[in-house]
PyMOL commands that place a pseudoatom at each C-alpha (Angstrom):
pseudoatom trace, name=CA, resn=UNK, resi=1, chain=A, elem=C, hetatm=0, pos=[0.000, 0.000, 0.000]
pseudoatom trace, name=CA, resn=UNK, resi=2, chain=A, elem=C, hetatm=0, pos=[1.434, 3.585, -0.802]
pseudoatom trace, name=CA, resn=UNK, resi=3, chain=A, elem=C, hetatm=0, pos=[1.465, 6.076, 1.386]
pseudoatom trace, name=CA, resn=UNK, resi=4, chain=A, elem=C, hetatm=0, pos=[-0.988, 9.025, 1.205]
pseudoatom trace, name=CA, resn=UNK, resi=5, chain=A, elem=C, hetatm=0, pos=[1.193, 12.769, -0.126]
pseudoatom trace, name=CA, resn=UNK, resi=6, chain=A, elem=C, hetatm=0, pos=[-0.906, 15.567, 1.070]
pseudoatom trace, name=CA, resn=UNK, resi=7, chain=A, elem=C, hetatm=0, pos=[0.128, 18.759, -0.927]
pseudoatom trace, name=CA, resn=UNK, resi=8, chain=A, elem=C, hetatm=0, pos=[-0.591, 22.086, 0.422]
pseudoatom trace, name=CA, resn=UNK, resi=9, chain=A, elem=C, hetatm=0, pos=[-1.128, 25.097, -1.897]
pseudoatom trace, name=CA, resn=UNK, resi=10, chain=A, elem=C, hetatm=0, pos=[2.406, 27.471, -0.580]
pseudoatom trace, name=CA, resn=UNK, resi=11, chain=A, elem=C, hetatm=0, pos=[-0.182, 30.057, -0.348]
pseudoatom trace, name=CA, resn=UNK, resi=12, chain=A, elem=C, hetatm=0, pos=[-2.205, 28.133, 2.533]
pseudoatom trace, name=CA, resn=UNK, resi=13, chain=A, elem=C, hetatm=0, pos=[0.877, 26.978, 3.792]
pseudoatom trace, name=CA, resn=UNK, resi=14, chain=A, elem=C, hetatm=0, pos=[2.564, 30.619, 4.329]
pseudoatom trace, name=CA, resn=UNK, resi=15, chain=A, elem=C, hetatm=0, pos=[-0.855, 32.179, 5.610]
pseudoatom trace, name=CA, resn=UNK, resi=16, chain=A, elem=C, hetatm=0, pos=[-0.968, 29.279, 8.596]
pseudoatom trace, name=CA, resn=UNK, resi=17, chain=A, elem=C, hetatm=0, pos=[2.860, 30.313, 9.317]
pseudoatom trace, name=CA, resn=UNK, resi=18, chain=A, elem=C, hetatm=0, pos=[2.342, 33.980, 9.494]
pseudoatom trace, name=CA, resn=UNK, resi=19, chain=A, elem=C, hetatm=0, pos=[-1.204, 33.276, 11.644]
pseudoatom trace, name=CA, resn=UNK, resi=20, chain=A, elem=C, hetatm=0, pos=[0.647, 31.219, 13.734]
pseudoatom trace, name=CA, resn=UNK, resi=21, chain=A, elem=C, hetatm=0, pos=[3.747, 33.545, 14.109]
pseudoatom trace, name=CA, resn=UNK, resi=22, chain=A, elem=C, hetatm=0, pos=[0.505, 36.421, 14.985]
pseudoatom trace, name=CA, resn=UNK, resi=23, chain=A, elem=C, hetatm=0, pos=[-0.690, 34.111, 17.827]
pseudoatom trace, name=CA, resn=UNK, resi=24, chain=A, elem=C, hetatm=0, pos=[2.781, 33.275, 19.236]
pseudoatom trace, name=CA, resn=UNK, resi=25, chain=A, elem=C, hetatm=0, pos=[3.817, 36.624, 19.673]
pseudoatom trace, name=CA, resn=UNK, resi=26, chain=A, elem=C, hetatm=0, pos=[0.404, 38.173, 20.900]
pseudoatom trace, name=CA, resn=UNK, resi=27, chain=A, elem=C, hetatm=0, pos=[0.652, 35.013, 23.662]
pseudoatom trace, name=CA, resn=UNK, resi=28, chain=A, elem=C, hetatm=0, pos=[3.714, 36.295, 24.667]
pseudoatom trace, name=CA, resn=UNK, resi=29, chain=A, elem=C, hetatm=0, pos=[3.178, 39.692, 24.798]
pseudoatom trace, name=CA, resn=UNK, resi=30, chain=A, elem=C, hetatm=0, pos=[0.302, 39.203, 27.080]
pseudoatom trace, name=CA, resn=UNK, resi=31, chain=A, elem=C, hetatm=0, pos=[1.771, 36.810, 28.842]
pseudoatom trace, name=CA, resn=UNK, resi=32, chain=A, elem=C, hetatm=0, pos=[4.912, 39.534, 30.045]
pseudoatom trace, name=CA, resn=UNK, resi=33, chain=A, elem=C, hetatm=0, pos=[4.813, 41.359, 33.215]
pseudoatom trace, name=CA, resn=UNK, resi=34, chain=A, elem=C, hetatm=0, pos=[3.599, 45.188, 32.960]
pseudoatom trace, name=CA, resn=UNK, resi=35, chain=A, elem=C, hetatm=0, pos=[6.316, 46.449, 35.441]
pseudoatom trace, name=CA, resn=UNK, resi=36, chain=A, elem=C, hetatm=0, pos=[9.795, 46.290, 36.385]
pseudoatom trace, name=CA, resn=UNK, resi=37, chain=A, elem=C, hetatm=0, pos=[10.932, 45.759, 40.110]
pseudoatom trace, name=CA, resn=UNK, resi=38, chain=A, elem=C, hetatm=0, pos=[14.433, 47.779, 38.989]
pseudoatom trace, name=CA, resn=UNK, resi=39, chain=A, elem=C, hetatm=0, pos=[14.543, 50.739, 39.798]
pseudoatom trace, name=CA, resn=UNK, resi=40, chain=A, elem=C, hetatm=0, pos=[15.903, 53.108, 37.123]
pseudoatom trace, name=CA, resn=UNK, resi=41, chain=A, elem=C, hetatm=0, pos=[19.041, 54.374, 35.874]
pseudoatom trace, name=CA, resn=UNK, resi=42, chain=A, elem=C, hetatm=0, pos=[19.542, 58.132, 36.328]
pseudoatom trace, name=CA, resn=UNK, resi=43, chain=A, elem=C, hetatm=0, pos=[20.707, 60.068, 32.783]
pseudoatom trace, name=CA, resn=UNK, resi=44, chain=A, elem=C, hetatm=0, pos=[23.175, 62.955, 33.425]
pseudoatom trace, name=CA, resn=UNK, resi=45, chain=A, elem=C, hetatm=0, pos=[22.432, 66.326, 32.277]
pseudoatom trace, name=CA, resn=UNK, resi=46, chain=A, elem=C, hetatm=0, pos=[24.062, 67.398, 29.411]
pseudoatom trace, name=CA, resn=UNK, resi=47, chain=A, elem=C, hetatm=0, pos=[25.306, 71.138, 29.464]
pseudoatom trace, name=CA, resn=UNK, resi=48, chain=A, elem=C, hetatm=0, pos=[27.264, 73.688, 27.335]
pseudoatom trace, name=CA, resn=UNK, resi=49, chain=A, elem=C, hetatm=0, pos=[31.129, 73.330, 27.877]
pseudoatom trace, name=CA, resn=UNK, resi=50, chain=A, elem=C, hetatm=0, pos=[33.065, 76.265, 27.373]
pseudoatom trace, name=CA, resn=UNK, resi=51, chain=A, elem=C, hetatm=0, pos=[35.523, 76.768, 24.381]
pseudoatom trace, name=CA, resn=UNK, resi=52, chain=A, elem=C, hetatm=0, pos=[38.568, 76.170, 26.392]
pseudoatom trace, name=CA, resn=UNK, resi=53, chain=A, elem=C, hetatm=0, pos=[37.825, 73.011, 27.489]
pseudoatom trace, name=CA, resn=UNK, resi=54, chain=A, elem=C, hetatm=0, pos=[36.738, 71.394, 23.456]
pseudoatom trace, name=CA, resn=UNK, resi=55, chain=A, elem=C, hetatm=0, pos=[39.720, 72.875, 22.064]
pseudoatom trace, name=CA, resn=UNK, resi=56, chain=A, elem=C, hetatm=0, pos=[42.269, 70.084, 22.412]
pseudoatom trace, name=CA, resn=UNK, resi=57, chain=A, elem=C, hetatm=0, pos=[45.789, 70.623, 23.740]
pseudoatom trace, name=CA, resn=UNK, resi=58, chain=A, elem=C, hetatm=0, pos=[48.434, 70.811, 21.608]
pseudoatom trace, name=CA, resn=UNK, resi=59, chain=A, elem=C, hetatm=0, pos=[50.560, 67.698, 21.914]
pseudoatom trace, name=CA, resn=UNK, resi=60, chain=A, elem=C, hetatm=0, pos=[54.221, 68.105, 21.977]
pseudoatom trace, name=CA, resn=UNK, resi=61, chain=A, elem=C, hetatm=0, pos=[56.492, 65.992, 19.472]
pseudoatom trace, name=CA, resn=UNK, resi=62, chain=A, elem=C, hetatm=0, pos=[58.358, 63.369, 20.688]
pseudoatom trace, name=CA, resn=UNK, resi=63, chain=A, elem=C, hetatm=0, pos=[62.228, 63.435, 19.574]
pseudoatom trace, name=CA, resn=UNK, resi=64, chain=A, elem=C, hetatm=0, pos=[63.166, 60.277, 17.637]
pseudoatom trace, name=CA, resn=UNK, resi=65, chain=A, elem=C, hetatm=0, pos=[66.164, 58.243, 19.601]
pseudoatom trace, name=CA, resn=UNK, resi=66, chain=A, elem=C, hetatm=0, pos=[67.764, 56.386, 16.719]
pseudoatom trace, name=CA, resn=UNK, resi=67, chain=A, elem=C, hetatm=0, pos=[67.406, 56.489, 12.844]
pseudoatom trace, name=CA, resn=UNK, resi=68, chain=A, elem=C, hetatm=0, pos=[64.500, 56.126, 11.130]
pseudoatom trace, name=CA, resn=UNK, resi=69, chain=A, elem=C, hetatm=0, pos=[63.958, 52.374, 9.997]
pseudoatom trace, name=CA, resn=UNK, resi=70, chain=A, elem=C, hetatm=0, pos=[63.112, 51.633, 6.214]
pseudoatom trace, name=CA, resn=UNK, resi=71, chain=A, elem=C, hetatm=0, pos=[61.242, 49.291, 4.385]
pseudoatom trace, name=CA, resn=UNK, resi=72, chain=A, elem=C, hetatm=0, pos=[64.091, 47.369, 2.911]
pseudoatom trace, name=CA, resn=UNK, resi=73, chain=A, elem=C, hetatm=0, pos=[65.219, 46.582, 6.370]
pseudoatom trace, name=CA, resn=UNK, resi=74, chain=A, elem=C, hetatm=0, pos=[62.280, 45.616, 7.726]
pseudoatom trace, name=CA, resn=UNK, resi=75, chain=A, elem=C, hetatm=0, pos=[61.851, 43.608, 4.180]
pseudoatom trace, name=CA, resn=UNK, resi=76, chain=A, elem=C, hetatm=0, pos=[65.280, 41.920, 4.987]
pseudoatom trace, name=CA, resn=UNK, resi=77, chain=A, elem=C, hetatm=0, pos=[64.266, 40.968, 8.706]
pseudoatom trace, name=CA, resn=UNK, resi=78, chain=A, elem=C, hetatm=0, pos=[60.899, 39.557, 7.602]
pseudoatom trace, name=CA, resn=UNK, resi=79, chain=A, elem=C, hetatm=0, pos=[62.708, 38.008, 4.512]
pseudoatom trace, name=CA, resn=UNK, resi=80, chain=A, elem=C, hetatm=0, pos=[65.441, 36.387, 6.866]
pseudoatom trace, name=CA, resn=UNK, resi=81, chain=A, elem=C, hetatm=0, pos=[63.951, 33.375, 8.523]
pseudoatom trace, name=CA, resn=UNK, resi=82, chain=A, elem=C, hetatm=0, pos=[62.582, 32.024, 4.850]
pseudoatom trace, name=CA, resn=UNK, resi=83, chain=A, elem=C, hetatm=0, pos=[66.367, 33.038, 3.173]
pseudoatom trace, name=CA, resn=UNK, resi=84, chain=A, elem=C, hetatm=0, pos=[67.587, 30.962, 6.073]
pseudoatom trace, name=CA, resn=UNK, resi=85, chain=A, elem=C, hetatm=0, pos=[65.527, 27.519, 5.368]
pseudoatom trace, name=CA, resn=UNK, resi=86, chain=A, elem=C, hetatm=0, pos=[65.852, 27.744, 1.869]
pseudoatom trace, name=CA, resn=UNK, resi=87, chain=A, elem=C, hetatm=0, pos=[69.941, 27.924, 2.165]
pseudoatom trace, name=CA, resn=UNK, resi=88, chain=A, elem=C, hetatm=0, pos=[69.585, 25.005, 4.675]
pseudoatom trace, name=CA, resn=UNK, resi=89, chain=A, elem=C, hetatm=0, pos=[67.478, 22.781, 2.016]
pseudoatom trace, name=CA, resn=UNK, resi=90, chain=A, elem=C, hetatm=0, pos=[69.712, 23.704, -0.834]
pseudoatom trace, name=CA, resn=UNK, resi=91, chain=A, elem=C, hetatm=0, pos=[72.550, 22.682, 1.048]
pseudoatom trace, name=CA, resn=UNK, resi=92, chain=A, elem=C, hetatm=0, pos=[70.471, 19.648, 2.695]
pseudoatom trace, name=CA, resn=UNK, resi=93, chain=A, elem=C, hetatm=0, pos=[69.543, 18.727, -1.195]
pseudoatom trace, name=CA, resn=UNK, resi=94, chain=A, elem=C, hetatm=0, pos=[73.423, 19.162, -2.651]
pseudoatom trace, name=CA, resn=UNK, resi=95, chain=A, elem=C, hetatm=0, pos=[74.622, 16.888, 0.463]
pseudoatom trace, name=CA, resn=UNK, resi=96, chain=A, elem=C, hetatm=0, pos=[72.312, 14.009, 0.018]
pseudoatom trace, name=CA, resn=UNK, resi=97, chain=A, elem=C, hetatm=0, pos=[73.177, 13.881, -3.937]
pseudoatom trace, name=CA, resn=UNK, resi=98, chain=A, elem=C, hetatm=0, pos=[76.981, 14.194, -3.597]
pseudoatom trace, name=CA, resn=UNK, resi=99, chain=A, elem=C, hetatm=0, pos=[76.798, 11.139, -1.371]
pseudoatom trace, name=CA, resn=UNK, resi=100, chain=A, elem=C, hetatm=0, pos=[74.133, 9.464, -3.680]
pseudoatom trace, name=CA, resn=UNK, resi=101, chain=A, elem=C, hetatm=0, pos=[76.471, 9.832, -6.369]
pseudoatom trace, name=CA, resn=UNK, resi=102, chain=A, elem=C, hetatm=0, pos=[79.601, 8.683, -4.037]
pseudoatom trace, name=CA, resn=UNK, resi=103, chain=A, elem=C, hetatm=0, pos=[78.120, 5.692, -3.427]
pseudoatom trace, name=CA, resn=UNK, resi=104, chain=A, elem=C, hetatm=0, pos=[76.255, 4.696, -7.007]
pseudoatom trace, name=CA, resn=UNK, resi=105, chain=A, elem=C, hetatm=0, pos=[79.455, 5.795, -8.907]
pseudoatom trace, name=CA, resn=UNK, resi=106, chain=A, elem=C, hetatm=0, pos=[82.146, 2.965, -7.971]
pseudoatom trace, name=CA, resn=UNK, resi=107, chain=A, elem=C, hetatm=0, pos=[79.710, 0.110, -7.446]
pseudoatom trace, name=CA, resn=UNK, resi=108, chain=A, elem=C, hetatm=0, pos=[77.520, 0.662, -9.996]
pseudoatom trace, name=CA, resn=UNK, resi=109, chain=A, elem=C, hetatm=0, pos=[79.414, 1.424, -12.433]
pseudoatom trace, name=CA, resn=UNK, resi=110, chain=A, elem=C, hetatm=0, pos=[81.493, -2.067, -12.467]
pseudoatom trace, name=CA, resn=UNK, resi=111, chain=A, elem=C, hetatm=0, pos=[77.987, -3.913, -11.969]
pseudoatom trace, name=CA, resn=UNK, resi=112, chain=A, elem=C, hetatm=0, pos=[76.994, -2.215, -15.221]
pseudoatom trace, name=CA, resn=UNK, resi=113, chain=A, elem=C, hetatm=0, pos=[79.691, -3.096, -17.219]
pseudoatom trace, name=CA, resn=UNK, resi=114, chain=A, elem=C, hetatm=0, pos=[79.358, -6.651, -15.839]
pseudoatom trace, name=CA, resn=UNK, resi=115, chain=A, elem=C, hetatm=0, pos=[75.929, -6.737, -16.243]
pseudoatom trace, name=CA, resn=UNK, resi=116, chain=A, elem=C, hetatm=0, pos=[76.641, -5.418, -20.083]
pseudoatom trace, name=CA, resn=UNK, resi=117, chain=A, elem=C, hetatm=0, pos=[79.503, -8.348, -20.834]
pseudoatom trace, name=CA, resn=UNK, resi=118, chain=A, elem=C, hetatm=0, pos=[77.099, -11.226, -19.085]
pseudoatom trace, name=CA, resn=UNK, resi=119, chain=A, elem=C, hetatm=0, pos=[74.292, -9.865, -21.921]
pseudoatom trace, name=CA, resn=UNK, resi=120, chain=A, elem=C, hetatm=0, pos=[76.932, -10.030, -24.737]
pseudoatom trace, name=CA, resn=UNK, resi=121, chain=A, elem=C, hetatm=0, pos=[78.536, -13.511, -23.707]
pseudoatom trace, name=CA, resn=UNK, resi=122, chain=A, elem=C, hetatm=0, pos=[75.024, -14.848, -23.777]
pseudoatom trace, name=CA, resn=UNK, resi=123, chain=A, elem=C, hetatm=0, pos=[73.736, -12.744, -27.354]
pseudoatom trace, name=CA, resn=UNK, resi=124, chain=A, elem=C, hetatm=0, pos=[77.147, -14.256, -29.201]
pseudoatom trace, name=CA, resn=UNK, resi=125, chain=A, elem=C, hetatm=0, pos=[76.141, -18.074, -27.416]
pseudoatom trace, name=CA, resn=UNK, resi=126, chain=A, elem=C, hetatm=0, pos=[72.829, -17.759, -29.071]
pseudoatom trace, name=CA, resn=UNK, resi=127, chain=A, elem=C, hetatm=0, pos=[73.927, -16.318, -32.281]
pseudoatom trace, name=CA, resn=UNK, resi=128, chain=A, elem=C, hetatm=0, pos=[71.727, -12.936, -31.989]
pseudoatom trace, name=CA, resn=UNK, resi=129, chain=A, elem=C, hetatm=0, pos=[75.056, -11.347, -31.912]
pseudoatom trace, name=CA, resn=UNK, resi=130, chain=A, elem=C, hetatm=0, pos=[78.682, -12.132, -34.324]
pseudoatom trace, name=CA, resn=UNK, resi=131, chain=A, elem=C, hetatm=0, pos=[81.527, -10.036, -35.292]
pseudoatom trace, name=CA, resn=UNK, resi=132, chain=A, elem=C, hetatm=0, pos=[84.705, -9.320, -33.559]
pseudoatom trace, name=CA, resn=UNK, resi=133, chain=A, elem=C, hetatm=0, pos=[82.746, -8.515, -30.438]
pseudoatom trace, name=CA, resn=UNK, resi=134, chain=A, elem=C, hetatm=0, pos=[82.054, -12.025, -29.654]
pseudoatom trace, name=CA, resn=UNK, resi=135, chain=A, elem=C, hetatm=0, pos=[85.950, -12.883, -29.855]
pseudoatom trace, name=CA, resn=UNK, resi=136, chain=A, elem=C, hetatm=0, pos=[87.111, -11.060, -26.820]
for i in range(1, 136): cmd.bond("trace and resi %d" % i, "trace and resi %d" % (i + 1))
show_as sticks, trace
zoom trace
């Protein structure tokens, strides 16, 4: 068995809201007490102040104690840290492959070229491979 869909016209369905939002305030409106037990909070009286006092004074300039810093240097202290990390890496980087190529040059190298004689012997066994190559 299907269930039943019951579809409301958004017309009928956004008057109940609003008559329902009408009732839920008007409830709680007169549901509110009509007086406050605080007691109230006095308001000072504003009055005319005299010239002197809205004229601010004048403020007196403060001598600079050491030279004025610029942007480059404040650039180059920013800039430091990072110039720092990336000098590190570089270095970091140019140390690992010296000693990766350290250690693949001598050993590799020979296993190559034995690896590369092994492939001949066996090409000039099978015939794939003749000339003076194969003599040696």
């Amino acid at each position: 068995m299907k269930g039943v869909v019951v579809r409301f016209p958004p017309r009928l369905v956004l008057a109940a809201s609003a008559l329902c939002m009408v009732a839920a305030s008007s409830g709680t409106a007169l549901v509110m007490s009509g007086k406050a037990d605080v007691a109230p909070v006095p308001v000072p009286e504003i009055t005319s102040v005299s010239p002197e006092v809205q004229s601010p004074a004048p403020s007196e300039q403060v001598g600079s104690t050491g030279p004025a810093i610029t942007g480059a240097q404040i650039a180059a202290l920013a800039l430091a840290p990072a110039r720092d990390r990336a000098a590190a890496l570089i270095e970091e980087q140019v140390r690992a492959e010296a000693e990766r190529a350290s250690d693949e040059g001598d050993d590799s190298d020979d296993e190559r070229w034995d690896e590369l004689r092994d492939k001949i012997r066996e090409a000039c066994d099978d015939g794939r491979l003749r000339g003076p190559i194969c003599r040696s």
